[in-house]
PAZAPA-4460 file (N, C-alpha, C; in steps of 0.05 Angstrom, whole numbers, plus 32768, in hexadecimal, padded with zeros to 4 digits):
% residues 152
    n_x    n_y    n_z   ca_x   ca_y   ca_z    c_x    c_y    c_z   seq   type   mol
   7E06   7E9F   842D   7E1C   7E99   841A   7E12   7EA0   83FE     1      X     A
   7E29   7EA5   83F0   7E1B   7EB9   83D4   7E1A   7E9C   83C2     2      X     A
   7E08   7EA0   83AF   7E02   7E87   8398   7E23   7E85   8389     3      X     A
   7E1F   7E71   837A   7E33   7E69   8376   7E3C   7E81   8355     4      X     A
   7E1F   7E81   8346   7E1C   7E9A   8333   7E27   7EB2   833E     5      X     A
   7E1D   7EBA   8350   7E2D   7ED1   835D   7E51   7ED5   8360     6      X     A
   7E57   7EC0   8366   7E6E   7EC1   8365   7E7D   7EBD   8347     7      X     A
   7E71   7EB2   8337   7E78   7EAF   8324   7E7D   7ED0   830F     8      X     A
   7E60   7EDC   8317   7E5E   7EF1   830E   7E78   7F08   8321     9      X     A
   7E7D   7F0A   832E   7E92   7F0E   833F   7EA1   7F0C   8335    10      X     A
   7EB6   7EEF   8330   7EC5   7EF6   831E   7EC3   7F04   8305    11      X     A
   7EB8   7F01   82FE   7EB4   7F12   82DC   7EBA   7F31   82E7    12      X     A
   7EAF   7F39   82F4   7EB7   7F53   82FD   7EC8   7F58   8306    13      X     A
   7ED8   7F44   8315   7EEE   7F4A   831D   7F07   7F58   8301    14      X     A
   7F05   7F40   82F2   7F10   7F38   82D9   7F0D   7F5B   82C4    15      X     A
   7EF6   7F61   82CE   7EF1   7F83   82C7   7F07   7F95   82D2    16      X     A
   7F03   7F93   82EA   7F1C   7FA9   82FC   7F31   7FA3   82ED    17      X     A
   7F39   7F8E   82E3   7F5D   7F89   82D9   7F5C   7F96   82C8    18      X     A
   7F48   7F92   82B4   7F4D   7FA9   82A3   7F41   7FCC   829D    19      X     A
   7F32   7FD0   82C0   7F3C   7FEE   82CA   7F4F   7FF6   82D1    20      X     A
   7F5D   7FE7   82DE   7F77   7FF1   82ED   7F8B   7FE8   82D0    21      X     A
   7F8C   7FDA   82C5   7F9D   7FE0   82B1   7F98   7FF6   8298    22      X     A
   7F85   8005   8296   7F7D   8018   8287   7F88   8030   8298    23      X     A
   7F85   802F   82B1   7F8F   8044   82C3   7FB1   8043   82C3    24      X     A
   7FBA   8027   82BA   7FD7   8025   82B9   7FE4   803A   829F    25      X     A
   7FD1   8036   8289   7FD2   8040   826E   7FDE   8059   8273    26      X     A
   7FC9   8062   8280   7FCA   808A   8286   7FE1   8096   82A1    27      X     A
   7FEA   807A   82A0   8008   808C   82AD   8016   808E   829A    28      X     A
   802B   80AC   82A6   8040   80B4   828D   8052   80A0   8290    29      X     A
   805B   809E   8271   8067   808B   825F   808C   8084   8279    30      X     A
   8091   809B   828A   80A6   809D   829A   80A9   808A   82AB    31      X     A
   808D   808E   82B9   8081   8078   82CA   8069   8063   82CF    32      X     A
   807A   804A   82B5   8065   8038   82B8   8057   802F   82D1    33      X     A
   8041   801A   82D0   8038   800C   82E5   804E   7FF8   82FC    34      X     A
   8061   7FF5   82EB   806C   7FE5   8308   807E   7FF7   8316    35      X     A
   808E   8017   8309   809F   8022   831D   8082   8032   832F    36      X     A
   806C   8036   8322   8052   804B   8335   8052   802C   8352    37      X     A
   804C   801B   8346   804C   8009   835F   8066   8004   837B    38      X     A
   8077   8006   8369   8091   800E   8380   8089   8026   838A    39      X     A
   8086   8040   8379   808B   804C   8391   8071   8051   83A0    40      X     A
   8057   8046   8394   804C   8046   83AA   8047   8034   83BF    41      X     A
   8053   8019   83BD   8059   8016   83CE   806C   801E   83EB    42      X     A
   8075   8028   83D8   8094   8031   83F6   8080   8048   8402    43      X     A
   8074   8058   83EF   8062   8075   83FF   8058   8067   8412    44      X     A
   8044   8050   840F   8033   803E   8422   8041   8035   843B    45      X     A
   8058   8026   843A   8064   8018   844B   807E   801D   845B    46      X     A
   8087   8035   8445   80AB   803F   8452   80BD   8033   8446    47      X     A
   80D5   803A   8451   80EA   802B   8444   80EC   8013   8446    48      X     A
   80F8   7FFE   8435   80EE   7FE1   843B   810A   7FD8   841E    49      X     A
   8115   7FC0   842B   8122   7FA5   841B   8117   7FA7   83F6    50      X     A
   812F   7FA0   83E6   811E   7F93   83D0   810E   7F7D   83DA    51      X     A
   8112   7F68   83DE   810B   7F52   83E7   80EC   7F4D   83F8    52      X     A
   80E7   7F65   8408   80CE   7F6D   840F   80B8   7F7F   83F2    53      X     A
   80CE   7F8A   83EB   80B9   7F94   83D4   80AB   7F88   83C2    54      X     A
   80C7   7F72   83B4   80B6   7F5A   83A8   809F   7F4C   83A7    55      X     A
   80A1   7F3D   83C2   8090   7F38   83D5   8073   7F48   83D8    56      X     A
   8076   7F5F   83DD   8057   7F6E   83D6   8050   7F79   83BC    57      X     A
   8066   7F73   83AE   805A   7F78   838F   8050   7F61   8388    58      X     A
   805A   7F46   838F   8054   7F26   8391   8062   7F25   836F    59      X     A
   807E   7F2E   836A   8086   7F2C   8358   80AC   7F1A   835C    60      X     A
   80BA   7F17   8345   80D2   7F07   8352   80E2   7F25   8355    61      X     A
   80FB   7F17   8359   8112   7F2F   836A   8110   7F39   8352    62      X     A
   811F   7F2E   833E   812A   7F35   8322   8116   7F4D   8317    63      X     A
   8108   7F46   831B   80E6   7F5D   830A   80EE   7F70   8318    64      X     A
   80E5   7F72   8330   80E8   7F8B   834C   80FF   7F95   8346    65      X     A
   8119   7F8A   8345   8132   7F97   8346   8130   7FA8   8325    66      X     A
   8122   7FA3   8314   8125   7FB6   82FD   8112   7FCC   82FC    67      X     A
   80F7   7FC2   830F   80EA   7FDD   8311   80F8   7FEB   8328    68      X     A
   8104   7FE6   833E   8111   7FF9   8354   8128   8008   8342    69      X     A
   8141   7FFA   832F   8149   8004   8323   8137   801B   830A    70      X     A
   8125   8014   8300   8119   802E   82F4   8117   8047   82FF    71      X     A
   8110   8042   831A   8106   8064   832C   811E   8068   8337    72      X     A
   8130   8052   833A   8147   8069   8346   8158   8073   8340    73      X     A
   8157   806C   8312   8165   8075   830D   8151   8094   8305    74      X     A
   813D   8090   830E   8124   80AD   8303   8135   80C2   8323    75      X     A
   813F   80B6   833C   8145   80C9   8348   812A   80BE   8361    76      X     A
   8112   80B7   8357   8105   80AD   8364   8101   809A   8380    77      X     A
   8119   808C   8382   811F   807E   839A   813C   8078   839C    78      X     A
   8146   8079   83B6   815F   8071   83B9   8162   8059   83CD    79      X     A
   8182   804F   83C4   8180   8034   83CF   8199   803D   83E7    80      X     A
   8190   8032   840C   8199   803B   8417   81AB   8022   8428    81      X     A
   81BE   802A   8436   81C9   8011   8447   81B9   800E   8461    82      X     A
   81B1   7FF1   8460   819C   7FE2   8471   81AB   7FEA   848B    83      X     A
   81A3   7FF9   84A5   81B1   7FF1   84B7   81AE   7FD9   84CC    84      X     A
   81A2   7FCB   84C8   819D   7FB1   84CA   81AE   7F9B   84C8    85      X     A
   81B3   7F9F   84A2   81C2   7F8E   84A3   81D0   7F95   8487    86      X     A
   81ED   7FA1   8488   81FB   7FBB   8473   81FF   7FA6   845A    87      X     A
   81FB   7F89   8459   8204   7F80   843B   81E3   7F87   842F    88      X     A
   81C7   7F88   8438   81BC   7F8C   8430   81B4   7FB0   8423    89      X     A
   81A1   7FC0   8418   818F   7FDA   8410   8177   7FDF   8411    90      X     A
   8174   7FF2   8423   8159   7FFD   8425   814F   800A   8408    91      X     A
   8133   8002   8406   812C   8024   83EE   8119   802F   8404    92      X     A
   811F   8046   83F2   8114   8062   8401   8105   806B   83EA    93      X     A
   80FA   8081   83ED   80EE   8095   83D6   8100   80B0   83E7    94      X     A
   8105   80B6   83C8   8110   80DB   83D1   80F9   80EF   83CC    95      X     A
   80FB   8102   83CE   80F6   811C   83D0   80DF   8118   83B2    96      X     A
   80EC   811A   8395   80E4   8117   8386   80D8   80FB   837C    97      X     A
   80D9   80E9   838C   80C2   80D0   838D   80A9   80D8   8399    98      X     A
   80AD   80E2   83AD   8096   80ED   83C1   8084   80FA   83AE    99      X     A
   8090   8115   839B   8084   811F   838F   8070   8117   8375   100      X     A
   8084   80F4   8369   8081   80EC   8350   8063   80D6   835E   101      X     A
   805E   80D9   8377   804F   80C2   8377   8037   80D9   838B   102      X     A
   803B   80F1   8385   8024   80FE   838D   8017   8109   8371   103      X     A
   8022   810E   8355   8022   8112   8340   8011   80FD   8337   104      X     A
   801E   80E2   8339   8003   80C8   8338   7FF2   80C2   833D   105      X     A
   7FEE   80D1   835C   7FD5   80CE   8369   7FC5   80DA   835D   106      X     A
   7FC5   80FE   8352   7FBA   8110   8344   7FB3   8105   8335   107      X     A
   7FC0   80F7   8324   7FB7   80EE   82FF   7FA0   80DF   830A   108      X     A
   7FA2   80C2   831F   7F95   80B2   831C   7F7E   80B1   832E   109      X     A
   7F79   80CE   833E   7F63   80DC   8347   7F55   80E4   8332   110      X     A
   7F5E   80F2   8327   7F50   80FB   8309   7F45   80F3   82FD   111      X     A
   7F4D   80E2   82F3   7F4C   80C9   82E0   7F2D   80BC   82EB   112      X     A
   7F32   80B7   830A   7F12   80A4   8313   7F06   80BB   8310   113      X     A
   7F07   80CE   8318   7EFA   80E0   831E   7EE2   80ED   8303   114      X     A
   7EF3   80E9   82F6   7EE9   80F1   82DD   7ED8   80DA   82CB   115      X     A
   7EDF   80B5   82D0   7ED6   80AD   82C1   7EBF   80A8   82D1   116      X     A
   7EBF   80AB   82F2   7EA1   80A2   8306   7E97   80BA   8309   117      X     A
   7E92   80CB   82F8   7E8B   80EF   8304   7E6B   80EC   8306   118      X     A
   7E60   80D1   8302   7E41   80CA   8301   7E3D   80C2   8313   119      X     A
   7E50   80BA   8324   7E4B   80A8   8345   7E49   80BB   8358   120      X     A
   7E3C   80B8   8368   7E37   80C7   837B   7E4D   80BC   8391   121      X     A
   7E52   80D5   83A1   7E67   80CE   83C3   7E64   80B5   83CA   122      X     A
   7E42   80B4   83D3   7E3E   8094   83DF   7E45   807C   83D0   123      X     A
   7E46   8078   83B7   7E49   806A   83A4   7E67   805E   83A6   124      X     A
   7E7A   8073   83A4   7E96   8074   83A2   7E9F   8063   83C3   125      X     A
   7E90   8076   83D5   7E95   8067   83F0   7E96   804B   83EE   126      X     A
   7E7A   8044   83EA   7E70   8028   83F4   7E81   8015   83E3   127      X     A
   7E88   8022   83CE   7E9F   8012   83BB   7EB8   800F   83C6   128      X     A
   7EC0   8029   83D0   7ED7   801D   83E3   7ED6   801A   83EE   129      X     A
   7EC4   800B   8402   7EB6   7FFF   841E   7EBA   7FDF   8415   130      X     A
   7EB0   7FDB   8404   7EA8   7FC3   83FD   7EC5   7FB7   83ED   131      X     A
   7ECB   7FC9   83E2   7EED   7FC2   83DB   7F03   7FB9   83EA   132      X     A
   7F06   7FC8   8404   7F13   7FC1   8419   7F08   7FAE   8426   133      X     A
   7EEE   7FA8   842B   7EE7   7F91   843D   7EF3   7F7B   8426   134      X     A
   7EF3   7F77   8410   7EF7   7F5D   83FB   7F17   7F5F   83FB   135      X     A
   7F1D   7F70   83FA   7F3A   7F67   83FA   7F3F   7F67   8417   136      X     A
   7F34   7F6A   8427   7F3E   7F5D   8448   7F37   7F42   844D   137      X     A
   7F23   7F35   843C   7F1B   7F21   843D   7F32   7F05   8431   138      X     A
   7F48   7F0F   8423   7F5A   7F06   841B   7F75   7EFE   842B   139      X     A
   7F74   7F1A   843B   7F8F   7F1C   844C   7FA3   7F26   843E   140      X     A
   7FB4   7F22   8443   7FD9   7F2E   8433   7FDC   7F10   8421   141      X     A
   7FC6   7F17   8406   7FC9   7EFF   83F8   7FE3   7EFD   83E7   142      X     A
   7FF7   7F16   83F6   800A   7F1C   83E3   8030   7F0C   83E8   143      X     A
   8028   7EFF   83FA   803A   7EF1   840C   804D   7EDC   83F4   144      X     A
   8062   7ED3   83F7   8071   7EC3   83E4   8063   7EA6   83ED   145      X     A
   8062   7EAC   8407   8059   7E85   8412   8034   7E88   8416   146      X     A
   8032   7E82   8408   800C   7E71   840D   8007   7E65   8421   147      X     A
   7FEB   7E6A   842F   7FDF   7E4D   8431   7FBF   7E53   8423   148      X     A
   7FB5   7E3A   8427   7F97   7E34   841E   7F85   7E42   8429   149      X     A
   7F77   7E52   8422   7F5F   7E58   8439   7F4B   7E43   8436   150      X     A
   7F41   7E3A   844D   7F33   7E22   845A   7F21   7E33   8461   151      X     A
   7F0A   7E1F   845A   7EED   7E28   8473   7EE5   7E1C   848D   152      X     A
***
């Protein structure tokens, strides 16, 4: 079990990434801030899916979500489809030119690491995202509307 310093120092680093990934938010174009790049990459990730589910994995309220879904679809970026499930509800989708707008993102923000870790070696980058995914698996889908405690 790691010292208690350790974890302490952990956080602090964590507390670092927030403000990598929000420096990385910076250098998207001004078109597409950080929360419509998160819609649509989410939908790229998962498919078509509910506002109500999107929310939910953004871990944000309807109201927020429904103004970033409204941003991309008024960009052309996603469309809102009839649920056949259940027709009072809407699917989003990504069109044609979402697909494209969130392969355009990927590029920038390949780049972007690419260029600021160009001192790291392959293995480096790996074991980083080795170690990245094992810590956020260690969490679960902390992204859920309903909690519980994790217990030891």
């Amino acid at each position: 079990m790691a010292r208690q310093a350790q974890f302490e120092e952990l956080l602090r680093q964590l507390s670092a990434v927030g403000a990598v990934k929000r420096e990385l938010g910076r250098q998207l174009p001004p078109e597409c801030p950080s929360g419509s790049a998160a819609v649509l990459t989410l939908l790229d990730r998962h498919g078509d899916m509910r506002l109500s589910r999107l929310a939910e994995l953004l871990a944000v309220d309807i109201s927020v979500c429904s103004r970033h879904v409204s941003h991309v679809a008024d960009r052309g970026w996603v469309e809102r489809l009839p649920d056949p499930d259940d027709k009072r509800s809407r699917l989003l989708r990504l069109t044609e030119a979402g697909h494209d707008q969130i392969a355009d993102l990927s590029r920038r923000s390949t780049a972007l690491l690419s260029e600021w870790l160009d001192d790291w070696s392959d293995e480096d980058v790996t074991r980083l995202t080795e170690l990245m995914t094992r810590f956020r698996q260690s969490f679960g889908d902390c992204r859920r509307t309903t909690t519980t405690q994790h217990t030891q």
